[in-house]
N, C-alpha and C positions, 0 to 999 in steps of 0.2 A: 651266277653267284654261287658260293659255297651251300652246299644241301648240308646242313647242319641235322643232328640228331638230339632231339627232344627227349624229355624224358630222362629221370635218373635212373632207370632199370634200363635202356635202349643201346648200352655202348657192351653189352655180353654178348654171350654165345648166339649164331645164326640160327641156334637149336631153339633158343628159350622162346617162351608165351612171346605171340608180336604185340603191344599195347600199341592205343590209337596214335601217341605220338612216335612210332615208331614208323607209321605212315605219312606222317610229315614231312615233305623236301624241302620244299620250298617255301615263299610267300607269299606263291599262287594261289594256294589251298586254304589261306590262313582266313577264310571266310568262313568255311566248313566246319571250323571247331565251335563246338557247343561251350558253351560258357562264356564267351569272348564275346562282348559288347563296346562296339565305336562309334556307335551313334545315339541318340536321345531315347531313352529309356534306359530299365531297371533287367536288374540279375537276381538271384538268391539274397544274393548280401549286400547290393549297392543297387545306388541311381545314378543315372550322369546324365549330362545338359550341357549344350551348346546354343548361343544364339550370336548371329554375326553381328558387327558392332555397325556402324557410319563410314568407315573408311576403305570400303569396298570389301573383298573378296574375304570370308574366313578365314582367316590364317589358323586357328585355333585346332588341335587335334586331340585326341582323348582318348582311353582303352580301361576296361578292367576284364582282367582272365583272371577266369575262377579254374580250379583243379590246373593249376598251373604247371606244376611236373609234378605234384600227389592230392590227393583230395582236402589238405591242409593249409595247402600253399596260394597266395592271391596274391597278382602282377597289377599295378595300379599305376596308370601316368596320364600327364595333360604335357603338350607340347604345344607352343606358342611361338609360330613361325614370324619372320618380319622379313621386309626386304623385297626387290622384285620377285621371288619365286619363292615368298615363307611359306606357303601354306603347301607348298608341294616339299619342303623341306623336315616340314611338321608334320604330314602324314606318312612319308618315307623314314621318319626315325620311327612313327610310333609302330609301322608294321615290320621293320628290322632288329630293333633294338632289344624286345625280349625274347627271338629268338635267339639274337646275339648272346644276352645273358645267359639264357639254359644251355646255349653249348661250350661257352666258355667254363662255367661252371661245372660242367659233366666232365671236361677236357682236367680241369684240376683237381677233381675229385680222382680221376681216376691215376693223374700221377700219384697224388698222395699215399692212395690205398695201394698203388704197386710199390712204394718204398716204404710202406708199413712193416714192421715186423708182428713176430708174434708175440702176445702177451701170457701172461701165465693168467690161468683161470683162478687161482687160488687168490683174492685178498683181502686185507682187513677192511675196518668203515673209515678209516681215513684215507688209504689207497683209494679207494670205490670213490671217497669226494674227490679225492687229484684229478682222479679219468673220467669223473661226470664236468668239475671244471675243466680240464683241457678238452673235454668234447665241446661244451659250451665255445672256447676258444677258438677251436678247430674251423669248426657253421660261421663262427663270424669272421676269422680269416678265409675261410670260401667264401663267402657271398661279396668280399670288398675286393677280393682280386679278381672276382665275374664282374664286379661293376665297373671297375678300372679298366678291363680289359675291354667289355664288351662298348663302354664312352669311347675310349683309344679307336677302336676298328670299326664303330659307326661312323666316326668324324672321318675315317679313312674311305672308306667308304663313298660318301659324299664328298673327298674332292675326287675321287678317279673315275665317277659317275658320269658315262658317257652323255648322257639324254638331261643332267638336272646341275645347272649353274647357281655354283652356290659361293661367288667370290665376293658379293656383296648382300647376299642374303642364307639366312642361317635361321636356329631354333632353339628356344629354351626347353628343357626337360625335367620335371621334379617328376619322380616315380618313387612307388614302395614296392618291399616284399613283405606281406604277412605272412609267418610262417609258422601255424599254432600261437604262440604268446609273444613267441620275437617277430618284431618290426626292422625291417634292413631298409635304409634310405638312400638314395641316390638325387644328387639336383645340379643344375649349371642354371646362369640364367635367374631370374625374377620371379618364376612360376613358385607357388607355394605350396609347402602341405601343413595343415594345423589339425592336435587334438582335442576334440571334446571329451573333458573327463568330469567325475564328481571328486570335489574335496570333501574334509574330513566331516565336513557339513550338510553337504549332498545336494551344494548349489555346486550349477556345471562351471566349468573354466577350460580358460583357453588356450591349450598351448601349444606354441609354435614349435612347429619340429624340424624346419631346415632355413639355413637363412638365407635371403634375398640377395644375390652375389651381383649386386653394384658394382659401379667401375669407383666412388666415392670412400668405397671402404679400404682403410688405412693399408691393411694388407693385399689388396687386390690392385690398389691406385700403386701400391711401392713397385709390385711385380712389371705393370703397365709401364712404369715410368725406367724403369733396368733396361727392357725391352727397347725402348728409346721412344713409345707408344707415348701419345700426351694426354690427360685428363683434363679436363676443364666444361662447366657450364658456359652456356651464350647468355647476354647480357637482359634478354630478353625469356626467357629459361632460368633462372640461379637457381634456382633447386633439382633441376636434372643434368647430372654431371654424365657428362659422354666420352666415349673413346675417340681418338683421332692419331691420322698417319702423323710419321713424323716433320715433316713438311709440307702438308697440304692441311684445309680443313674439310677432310671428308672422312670417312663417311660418317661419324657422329652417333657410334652405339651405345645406347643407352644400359647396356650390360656387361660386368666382365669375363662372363665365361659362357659360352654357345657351342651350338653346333654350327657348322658352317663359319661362313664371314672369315673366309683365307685374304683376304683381305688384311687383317687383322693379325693372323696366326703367328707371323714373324713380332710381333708388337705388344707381344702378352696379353691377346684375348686367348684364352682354353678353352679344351674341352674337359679337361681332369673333373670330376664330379667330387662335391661333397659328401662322405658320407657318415651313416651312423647307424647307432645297433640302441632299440630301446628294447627292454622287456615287457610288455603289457599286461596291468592288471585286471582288475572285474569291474575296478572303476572306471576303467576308458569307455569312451560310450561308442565314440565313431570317430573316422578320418576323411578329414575334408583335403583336398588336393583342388585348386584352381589357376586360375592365368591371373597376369595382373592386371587384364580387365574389372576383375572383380577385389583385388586389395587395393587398388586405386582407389577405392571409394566407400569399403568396409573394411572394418576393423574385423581383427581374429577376431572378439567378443560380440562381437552385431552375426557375426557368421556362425557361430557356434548356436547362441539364441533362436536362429531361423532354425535351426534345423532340430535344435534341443524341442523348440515349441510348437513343429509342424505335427499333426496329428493324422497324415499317410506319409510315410517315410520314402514312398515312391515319387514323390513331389518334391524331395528336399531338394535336389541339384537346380531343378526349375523354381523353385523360390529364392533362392540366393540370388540366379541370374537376373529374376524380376527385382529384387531388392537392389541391386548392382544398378539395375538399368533405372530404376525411381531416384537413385542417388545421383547417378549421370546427371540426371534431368534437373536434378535443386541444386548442386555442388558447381556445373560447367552447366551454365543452360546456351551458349554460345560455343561449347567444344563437342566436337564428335566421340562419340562412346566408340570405347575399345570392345573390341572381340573379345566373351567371355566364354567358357568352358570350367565345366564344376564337373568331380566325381566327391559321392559320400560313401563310405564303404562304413556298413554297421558292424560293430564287432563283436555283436549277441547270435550273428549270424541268422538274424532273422529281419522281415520284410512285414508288410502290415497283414496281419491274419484275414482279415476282411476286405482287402482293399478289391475293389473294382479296378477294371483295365484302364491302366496308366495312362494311354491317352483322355479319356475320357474324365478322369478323375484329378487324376494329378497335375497335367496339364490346362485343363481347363478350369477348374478352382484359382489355381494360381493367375492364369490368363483374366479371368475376372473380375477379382479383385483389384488387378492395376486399373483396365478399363471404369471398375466403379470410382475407385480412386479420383480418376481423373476427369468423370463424365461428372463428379457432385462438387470441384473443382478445389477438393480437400487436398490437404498436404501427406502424402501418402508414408506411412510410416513403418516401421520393423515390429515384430511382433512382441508384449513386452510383458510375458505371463509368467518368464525364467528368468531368475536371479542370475546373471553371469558377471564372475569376477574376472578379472587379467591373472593371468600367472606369473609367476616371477620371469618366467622365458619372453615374458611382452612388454617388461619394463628396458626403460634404458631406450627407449630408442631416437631416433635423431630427425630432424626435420623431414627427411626422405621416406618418413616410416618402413625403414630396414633395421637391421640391429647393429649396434656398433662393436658389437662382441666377434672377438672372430670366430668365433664359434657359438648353439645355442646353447651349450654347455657353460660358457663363460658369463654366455648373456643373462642366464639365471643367476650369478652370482651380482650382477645389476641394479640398482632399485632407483627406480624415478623418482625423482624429486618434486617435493612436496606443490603441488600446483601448480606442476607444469604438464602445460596446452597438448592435449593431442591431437595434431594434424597431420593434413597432408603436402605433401611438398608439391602437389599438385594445382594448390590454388592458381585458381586463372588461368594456366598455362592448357595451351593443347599439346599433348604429350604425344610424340610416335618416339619408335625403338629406335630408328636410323632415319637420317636425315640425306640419306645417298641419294635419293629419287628429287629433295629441294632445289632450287634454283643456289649456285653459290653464291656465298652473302658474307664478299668481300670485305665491307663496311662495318659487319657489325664485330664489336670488340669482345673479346673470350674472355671469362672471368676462370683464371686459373687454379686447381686447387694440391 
C-alpha cells in the first residue's frame, strides 16, 4: 500500500525536526500511536464502547485520535460493517481511512500554498476581516476535498483488495474532525453523530448533525432509481426500504451510500460522503457518534439525557450501549439486538477529576445496574434528572426516524406537527442491513416506493 506522510509539518525539508508522525508508514504501526483508542475505554476527552449484538460476529468498529496532526485536532469514527465479510470491511476502513484523510489533505494543502502568492503586509480592518474570512473558507475547502478524496480512495481500495471480498458486503462510516471550535463532518450509511448542547435556558438539547442516508430518501431513491437500481420495502418489512439489482431481488440494502457492496456501485449506491462544517460554541457540551444499533431504539434526546446525567463521564459510551440493549429487550423482545458501538467525545476537554479506573467503575456500575434491573424484575428505565428538549434538527421526521430534509440544514427549517407519534419504523420487524445471505423469497410481493 501507499506509505502516506502524516502530519502537517512532515511533507518539508529532509533537514527539518522529524515529528512522531513523520515516523508513520504504514498501518502496521498504527497501534503504536499514543492517543489512538479502538477498543472499549477512555482517552483525555472521550469514552467509546462496543458490545456485539445476537446475530453473530461484531461487525461494529470505532476510533478516536487525539493530537491528530496537532494537539488541537481529534479524528472521531464508528463503522458499521454488514454483509458476509462486514466486520473485516469496518475495521479495514477504520484503520485506512484517517490516514487516508491526513495525506490527502497534506497533499492539498501543499498545492495550494505552492500557487499562493504574496500578500502585501500592510492592511486596513476591513482587508484583515476579507483574509481572516477567506482563511476561514480556505480550512473548510481543505478539509471537504480530504474527505471527498480520502471516501473516493478508501472505496477504491476495497475493491482492488487482494485478501478481503467486499461485492456483497460493505460498511457505513460517520466520522468528525474537531478542529479548536470548527467541527468538519463526514458520513455514508445509517451510522449517526448527535450534539449535546445547552439552550438559551441551560436545559441540554439534542442535535443531530448528519443525516441517516437511507435508500427511502427522495433524493437518494431519485439517484438509485437513474441508476436503474430499484427501491422498495418487502411486504413483511414496509418500513425498511432497500436497494435491489435491476432484475433480481437481491441483495436488499438497507442503505444508500457505503463502503463496499460493488454489487450495487453501478445502481447508485455511493461512496460520496455528506459533509459539513459547524462552528462550536461554549454551549456544546459533547458529541455522541453511534451505529444504528443504538438509534434503532433511542432517540437523539434519551442519548443525550444518558450522558448529560451520568456522573463518571468514562462510563458514558457503556451506558448508552446498556440503555440500547434494555430497549432491545422491551421494544423487540422476539428480535435479535443489533451490534452497537458508542463514542462521546467532551468538548471541555475534560474527563471525571476523581474517576477511578474505567474498568472498575465505569463499566461495572453500568453492568449492575441492568443486572439489578432485571434480578428485581422491574422495568428498566433511562435516567431522568435532565430536562432534554429536541431541537429544531430532530423535528420533521418520517416513520423511518431519518430526516426528510436533504440536508440537517433544511431539516431545521422543519417543524412537527402538533401531536405527532414518535416512533420507530422498526416495530416488530427484525431489521439486518442486507438480506444477500436469506434464502430467496420468490413469493413474497415488494411494496415499491
Amino acid at each position: 500500500m501507499d506509505r502516506p506522510c502524516l502530519g502537517m509539518g512532515c511533507c518539508g525539508s529532509k533537514m527539518g525536526k522529524r515529528t512522531f508522525s513523520d515516523r508513520i508508514v504504514s498501518s502496521h504501526n498504527l497501534v503504536s500511536i499514543p492517543n489512538r483508542i479502538t477498543s472499549n475505554g477512555k482517552s483525555r476527552n472521550s469514552c467509546i464502547f462496543t458490545q456485539q449484538g445476537r446475530k453473530g460476529i461484531n461487525q461494529d468498529a470505532m476510533i478516536v485520535w487525539e493530537d491528530f496532526m496537532s494537539k488541537d485536532v481529534t479524528f472521531c469514527g464508528v463503522f458499521d460493517g454488514h454483509g458476509p465479510h462486514g466486520h473485516l470491511v469496518s475495521r479495514k476502513v477504520r484503520e485506512s481511512l484517517p490516514v487516508k484523510l491526513l495525506s490527502f489533505l497534506n497533499s492539498i494543502k501543499s498545492k495550494q500554498n505552492g500557487s499562493t502568492g504574496t500578500r502585501s503586509s500592510k492592511s486596513d480592518g476591513q482587508e484583515a476581516d476579507k483574509e481572516e474570512s477567506a482563511g476561514e473558507d480556505k480550512k473548510n475547502y481543505l478539509w471537504e476535498e480530504a474527505f471527498l478524496k480520502s471516501f473516493n480512495a478508501m472505496d477504491k481500495e476495497l475493491r482492488s483488495h487482494p485478501n478481503l471480498e467486499c461485492f456483497c458486503s460493505g460498511s457505513t462510516a460517520v466520522t468528525i474532525i474537531k478542529q479548536g471550535s470548527n467541527l468538519f463532518t463526514g458520513n455514508i450509511g445509517d451510522s449517526r453523530a448527535i450534539l449535546g448542547s445547552k439552550d438559551s435556558n441551560d436545559s441540554m438539547v439534542a442535535i443531530q448533525l448528519t443525516v441517516d442516508l437511507k435508500p427511502d430518501l427522495p433524493r437518494e431513491a431519485e439517484r438509485i432509481k437513474q441508476c436503474k437500481g430499484r427501491v422498495f420495502a418487502l411486504e413483511d418489512e414496509p418500513e425498511v426500504s432497500r436497494v435491489w439489482l435491476p432484475y433480481d431481488n437481491a441483495p436488499g440494502l438497507a442503505m444508500a451510500r457505503a463502503f463496499g457492496d460493488f454489487c450495487l456501485k453501478d445502481y447508485g449506491v455511493i461512496s460520496i460522503p455528506e459533509f459539513s462544517h459547524r462552528v462550536l460554541t461554549d454551549r456544546d457540551q459533547f458529541i455522541v457518534l453511534a451505529s444504528d444499533g443504538v438509534w434503532d431504539v433511542l432517540s437523539n434526546e434519551e442519548v443525550v439525557e444518558v450522558v448529560a446525567s451520568t456522573s463518571n463521564r468514562a462510563s458514558a459510551a457503556r451506558l448508552i450501549v446498556d440503555s440500547a440493549a434494555r430497549e432491545w429487550k422491551l421494544k423487540y423482545p422476539t428480535s435479535k439486538m443489533d451490534d452497537c458501538a458508542v463514542v462521546c467525545l467532551f468538548l471541555d476537554g475534560k474527563m471525571d477529576s476523581d474517576s477511578a479506573d474505567y474498568e472498575e467503575q465505569g463499566i461495572s456500575s453500568a453492568t449492575n445496574a441492568a443486572e439489578s434491573d432485571e434480578s428485581q424484575g422491574t422495568e428498566p428505565c433511562l435516567q431522568r434528572n435532565v430536562t432534554v428538549r429536541a431541537s429544531s434538527t430532530d423535528q420533521g421526521r418520517n416513520s423511518y426516524g431519518n430526516l426528510n430534509a436533504e440536508t440537517a440544514g433544511d431539516a431545521e427549517k422543519e417543524k412537527t406537527k402538533e401531536g405527532e407519534q414518535n416512533w420507530s419504523g422498526l416495530d416488530g420487524v427484525t431489521r439486518v442491513n442486507s438480506l444477500v445471505q436469506l434464502p430467496r423469497f420468490s413469493g413474497a410481493k415488494p411494496k415499491s416506493f
